[in-house]
N, C-alpha and C positions, 0 to 999 in steps of 0.2 A: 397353673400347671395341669395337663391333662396327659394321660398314656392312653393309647389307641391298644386293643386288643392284647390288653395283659392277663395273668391269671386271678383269678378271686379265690382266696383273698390276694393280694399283693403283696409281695416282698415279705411271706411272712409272720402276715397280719392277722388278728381277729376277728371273724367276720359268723354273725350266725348265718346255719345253713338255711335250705329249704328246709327240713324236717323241723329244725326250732323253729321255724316261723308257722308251724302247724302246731306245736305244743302249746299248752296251756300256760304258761309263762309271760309270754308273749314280752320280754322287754326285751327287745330283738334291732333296735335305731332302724326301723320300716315303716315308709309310709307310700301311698300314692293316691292318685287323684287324676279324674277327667279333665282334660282340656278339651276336644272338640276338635282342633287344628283347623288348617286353612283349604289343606292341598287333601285333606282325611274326610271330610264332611260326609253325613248322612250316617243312619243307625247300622251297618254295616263295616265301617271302618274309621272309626275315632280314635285321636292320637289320646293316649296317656302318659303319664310321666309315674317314674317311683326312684325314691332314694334309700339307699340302704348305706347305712354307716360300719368301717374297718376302724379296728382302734392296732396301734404300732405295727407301722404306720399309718397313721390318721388319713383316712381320703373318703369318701363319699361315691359309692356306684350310684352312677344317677342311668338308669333306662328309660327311652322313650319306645312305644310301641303303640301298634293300632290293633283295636278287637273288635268284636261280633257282637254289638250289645244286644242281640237277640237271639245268639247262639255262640255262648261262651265255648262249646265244646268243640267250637274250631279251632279255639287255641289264640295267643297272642301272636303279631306276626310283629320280630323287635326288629326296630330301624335303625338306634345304635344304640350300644352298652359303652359306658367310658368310668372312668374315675377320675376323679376331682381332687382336689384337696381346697378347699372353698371358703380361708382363709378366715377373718372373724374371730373374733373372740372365744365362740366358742367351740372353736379349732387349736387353739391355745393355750386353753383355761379348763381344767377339771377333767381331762379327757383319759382318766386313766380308765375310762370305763363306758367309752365311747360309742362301743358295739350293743351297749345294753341305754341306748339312752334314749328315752321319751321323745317322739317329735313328732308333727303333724305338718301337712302338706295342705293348699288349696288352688283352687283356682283363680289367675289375678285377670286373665284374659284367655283368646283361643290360641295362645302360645308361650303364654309366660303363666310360672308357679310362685306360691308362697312360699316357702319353709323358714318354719319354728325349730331352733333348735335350745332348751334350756341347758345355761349350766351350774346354775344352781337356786336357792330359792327365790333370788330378784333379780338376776341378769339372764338374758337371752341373747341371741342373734337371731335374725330374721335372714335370708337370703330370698332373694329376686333374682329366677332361674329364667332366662329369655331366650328360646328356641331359635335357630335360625332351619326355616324346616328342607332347607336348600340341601344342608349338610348333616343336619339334626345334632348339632355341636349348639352348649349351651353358654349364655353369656350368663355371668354369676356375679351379684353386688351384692353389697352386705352393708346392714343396716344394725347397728346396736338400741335393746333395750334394756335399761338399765333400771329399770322401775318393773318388771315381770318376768317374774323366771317360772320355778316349776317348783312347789313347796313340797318337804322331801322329797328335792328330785332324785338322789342317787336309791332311794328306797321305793318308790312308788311305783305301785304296780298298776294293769290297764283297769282292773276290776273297781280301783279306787276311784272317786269321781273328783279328785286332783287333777288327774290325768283329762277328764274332758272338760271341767272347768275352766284351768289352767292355758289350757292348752285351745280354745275353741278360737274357731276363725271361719266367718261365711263371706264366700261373694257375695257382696250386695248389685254388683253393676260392673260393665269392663272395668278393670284399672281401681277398683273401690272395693279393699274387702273389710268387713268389721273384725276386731282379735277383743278378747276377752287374758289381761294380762292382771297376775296378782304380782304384788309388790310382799310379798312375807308375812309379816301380821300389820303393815304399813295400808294397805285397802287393794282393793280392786279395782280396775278401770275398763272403760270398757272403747275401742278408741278407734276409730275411723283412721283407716290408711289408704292415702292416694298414689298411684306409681304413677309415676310423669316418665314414660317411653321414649321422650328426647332429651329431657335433660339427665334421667337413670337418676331420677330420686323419688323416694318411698315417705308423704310427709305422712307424720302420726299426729293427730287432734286426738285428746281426751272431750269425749263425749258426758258419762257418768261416770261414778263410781259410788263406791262402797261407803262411803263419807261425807260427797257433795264437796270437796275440794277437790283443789289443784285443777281445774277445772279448763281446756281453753275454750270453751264455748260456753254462752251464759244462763242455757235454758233451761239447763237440772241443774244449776247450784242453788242456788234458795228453791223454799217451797212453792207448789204451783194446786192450781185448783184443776182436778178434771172430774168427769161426771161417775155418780157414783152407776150401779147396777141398778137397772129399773128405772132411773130418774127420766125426766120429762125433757133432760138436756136445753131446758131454757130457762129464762130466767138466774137470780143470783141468789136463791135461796139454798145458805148453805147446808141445810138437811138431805140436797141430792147431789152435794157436790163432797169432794176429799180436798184437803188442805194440807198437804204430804210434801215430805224430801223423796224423789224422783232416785230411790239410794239401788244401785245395783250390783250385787254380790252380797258378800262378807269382808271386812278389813280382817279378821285372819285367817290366815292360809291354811289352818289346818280344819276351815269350815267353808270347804268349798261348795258350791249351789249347784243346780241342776240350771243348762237354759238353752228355753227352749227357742225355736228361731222357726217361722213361717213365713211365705210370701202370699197375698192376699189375693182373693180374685180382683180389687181395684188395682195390683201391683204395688204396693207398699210393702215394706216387711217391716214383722214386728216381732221384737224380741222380748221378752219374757223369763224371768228366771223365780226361783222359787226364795222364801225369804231365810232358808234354815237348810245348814248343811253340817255332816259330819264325816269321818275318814271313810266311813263305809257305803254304803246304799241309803241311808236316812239322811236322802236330802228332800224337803217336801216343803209345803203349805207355799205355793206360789202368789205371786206380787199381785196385785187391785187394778194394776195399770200394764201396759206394755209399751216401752220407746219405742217409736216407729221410723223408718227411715223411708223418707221420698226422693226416687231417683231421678237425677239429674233432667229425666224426660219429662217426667211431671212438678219442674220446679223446684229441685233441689239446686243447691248453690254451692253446697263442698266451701264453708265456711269455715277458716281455721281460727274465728274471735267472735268476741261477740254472741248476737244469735245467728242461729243459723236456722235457714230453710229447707235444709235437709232431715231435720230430727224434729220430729213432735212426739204427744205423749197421747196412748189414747185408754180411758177408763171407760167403764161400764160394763167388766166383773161382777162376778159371782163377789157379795160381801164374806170374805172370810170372817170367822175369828179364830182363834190359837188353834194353829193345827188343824187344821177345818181344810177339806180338798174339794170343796163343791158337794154338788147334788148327787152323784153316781153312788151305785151302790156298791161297798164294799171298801171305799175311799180310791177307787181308782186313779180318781182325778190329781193324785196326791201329788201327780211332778208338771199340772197344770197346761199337759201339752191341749193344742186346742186349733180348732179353724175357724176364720174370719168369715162371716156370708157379705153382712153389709156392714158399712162402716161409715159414720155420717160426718160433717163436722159440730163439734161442738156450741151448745149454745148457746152454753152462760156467758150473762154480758159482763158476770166480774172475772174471765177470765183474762189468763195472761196473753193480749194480743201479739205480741212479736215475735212468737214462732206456732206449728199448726196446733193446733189441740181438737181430739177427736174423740166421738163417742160411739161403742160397739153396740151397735146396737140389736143386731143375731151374728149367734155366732155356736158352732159346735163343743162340747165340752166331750172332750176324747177317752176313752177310756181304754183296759188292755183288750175289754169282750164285750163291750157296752158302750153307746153313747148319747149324747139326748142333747138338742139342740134348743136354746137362748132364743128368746125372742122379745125384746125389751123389756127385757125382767119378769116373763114369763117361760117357763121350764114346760118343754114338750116332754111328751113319752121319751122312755128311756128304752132303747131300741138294740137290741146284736145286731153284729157286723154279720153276722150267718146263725142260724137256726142251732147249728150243731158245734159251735162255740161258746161252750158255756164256760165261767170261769170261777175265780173264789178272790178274796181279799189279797192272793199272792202276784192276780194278773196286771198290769201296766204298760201303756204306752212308752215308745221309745220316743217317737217321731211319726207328724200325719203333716200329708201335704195334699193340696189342691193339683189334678192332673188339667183337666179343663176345667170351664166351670160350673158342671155338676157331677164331676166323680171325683173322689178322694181318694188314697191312699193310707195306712197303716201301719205302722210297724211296732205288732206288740211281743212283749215278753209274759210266760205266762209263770216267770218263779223271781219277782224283783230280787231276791237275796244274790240270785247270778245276772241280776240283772244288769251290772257293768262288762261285766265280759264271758264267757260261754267258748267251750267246744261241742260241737253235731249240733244238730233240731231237735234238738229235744225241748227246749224252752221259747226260740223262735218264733213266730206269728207273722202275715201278711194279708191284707184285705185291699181287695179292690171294690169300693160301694159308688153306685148311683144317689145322687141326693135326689128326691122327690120335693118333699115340704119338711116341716119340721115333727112331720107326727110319723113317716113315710121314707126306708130306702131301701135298694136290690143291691144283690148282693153281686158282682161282675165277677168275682173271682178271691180264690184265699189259698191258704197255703202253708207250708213249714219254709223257716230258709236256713240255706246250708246241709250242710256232712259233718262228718267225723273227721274230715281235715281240714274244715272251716273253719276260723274263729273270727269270731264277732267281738268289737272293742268300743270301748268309750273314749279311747284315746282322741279318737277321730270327731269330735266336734259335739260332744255331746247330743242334743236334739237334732241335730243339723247334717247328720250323718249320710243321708241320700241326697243327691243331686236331679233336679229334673233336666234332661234334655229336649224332650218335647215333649208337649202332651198326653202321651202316651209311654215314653220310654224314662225310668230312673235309672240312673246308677251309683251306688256305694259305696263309699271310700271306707267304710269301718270293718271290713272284715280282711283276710292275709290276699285277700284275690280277689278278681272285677268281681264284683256281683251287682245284679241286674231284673229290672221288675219290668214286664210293659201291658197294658191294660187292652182290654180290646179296643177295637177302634171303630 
């Protein structure tokens, strides 16, 4: 069912306004995300998608529009506003409070969207929004999960890190995006979903989890060897190698983890999460290893049994022990966000041959005002983003990503306690650095982000939160509106 130019809300309905979606609150059922488009290409005019959910009558505004990712203050130019009613379970089921309910949006290709919508601590529905940009009417399918919802979802707010746990989802590739689903206090998964654009189906693989069951791939259920930090990566002597369950998250839900998600200069992404999580901000000491995913281009297979050649594991971390965030001063490193330089494969010959195994062997250790780059188990100088950013044991990474490659990007917070969700700049951070060497960087560029009518959420993907469009140009799905970073060129 669709209505063409109706009132909002409709018929009635509950719907928060603009104004609530600039308050501090923020559980407001809004989400949106970059698609790119077809007929929209170039940094000037990129189609976006946002849904916002009406509770009696239950429908869904779904807007498509294109912006100025280099000059937001031209304003969106919308191409059409519609409501939905977008059937699914959790169109059905719990919806007395519809308008206020947790959800995240992503990108599945340059004209179809994800959306998560929890309705309560183990079921979900997923929808697959698919643009026709002819008419900008969207085709809408709906997928049930019955194993991840949203743990207190009717209570949970964006600041809680439920909400980016629970809730996280990256494009890995067209048509392939990874979700991060808890099951209650039953575990965590973490699970590769494929849309197949002719036949309109969404298959979901269980990659890991929290447990090393239920598993449909075989390469994280039992234990695997990868190289420890520093090791020589050859040989089988197991004093440089780990002997570990490959476990990712928490099995309860009300200890959800931070995680973090990067794509590498060789093109792999590697996810990351940290081993310890609580309802508030104290989620830390992250994992020894990172799952990696290789796309399709370089050899992945989109295995739904067995092993699969799309998912390896790669060690050669910093050796934690309890609570230990790395080398950085002040514990910065405590949510273990981080960037890949090189990445080798692995070379012990006891390791497990039938899917990749890799070893880091440089790589950056991130920090909120600080950071100091790996070099096979050797720790360079510990270096600012800028001279005039200094910081104290309250500052933290959100999220750092590779633009080309030798400049990074940033995105710190300088008071973690608000560090799930914030109104204005006041806590905010952004660096644009030149990588030199490992002892050596300049600084391109830094900055506050947002207003006083901006809010920044974790709702939105946890680590994962900015998107690269090119080289040069990000853009943001975690705040109430586009926002946008682009580095010189």
């Amino acid at each position: 069912m669709a209505d063409i130019a109706v009132s909002i809300p409709h018929g009635g309905g509950t719907i928060r306004t603009e104004s609530n979606m600039r308050s501090g609150t923020i559980q407001h059922s809004f989400a949106h995300c970059w698609l790119g488009g077809t007929a929209t290409t170039g940094p000037d005019n990129n189609l976006f998608i946002s849904v916002r959910l009406q509770a009696d009558p239950d429908f869904a505004v779904i807007d498509l529009f294109t912006q100025n990712l280099r000059d937001t203050s031209q304003g969106k130019s919308l191409k059409r506003s519609r409501i939905y009613s977008l059937g699914g379970d959790a169109f059905s089921t719990n919806t007395n409070n519809l308008q206020e309910r947790m959800l995240n949006i992503t990108r599945v290709n340059s004209t179809t969207a994800l959306l998560k919508i929890p309705y309560n601590e183990n079921y979900s529905t997923y929808y697959v929004l698919e643009i026709d940009e002819s008419t900008y009417d969207c085709g809408v399918y709906s997928f049930e999960e019955t194993q991840g919802g949203l743990y207190s979802y009717n209570g949970t707010s964006a600041y809680q890190p439920y909400a980016a746990c629970h809730l996280f989802m990256k494009n890995v590739e067209d048509n392939v995006v990874v979700t991060g689903d808890q099951d209650q206090n039953s575990g965590y998964y973490l699970n590769q979903r494929v849309w197949d654009s002719t036949a309109k189906t969404l298959t979901r693989t269980r990659v890991a989890s929290s447990h090393g069951s239920g598993l449909g791939l075989s390469n994280f259920s039992s234990q695997k060897r990868f190289p420890k930090y520093g090791s020589s990566n050859t040989g089988s002597n197991g004093v440089n190698f780990y002997n570990d369950y490959c476990y990712f998250g928490q099995q309860s839900g009300s200890q959800p983890v931070y995680v973090n998600c990067v794509e590498g200069r060789d093109g792999k992404i590697y996810f990351r999460a940290t081993t310890y999580g609580t309802s508030n901000w104290s989620v830390y000491n992250p994992s020894n290893f990172a799952l990696t995913y290789i796309p399709t281009s370089m050899g992945g297979d989109l295995a739904t049994t067995g092993y699969s050649q799309s998912w390896g594991i790669t060690g050669g971390f910093l050796d934690y022990s309890s609570n230990q965030y790395g080398s950085l001063s002040s514990g910065q490193g405590r949510y273990g966000t981080f960037l890949p330089i090189e990445v080798v494969e692995s070379g012990d010959t006891a390791k497990d041959t039938n899917f990749p195994c890799f070893y880091m062997k440089s790589f950056v250790e991130i920090g909120g005002y600080n950071f100091k780059v790996h070099v096979d188990g050797t720790a360079g100088t510990e270096m600012s983003y800028h001279s005039s950013q200094t910081g104290n044991s309250s500052w933290v990474p959100k999220q750092a990503t590779w633009l080309d490659s030798n400049h990074f990007f940033v995105h710190s917070v300088t008071n973690y306690s608000s560090y799930f969700a914030y109104n204005g700049n006041s806590y905010q951070r952004w660096y644009v650095n030149q990588y030199i060497d490992e002892s050596y960087s300049e600084n391109q560029g830094y900055g506050s982000l947002g207003g006083s009518n901006d809010y920044n959420n974790m709702a939105s993907n946890a680590g994962n939160q900015w998107t690269k469009v090119d080289d040069y140009t990000l853009t943001c799905q975690g705040f109430n509106n586009v926002m946008n970073i682009w580095a010189p060129e």
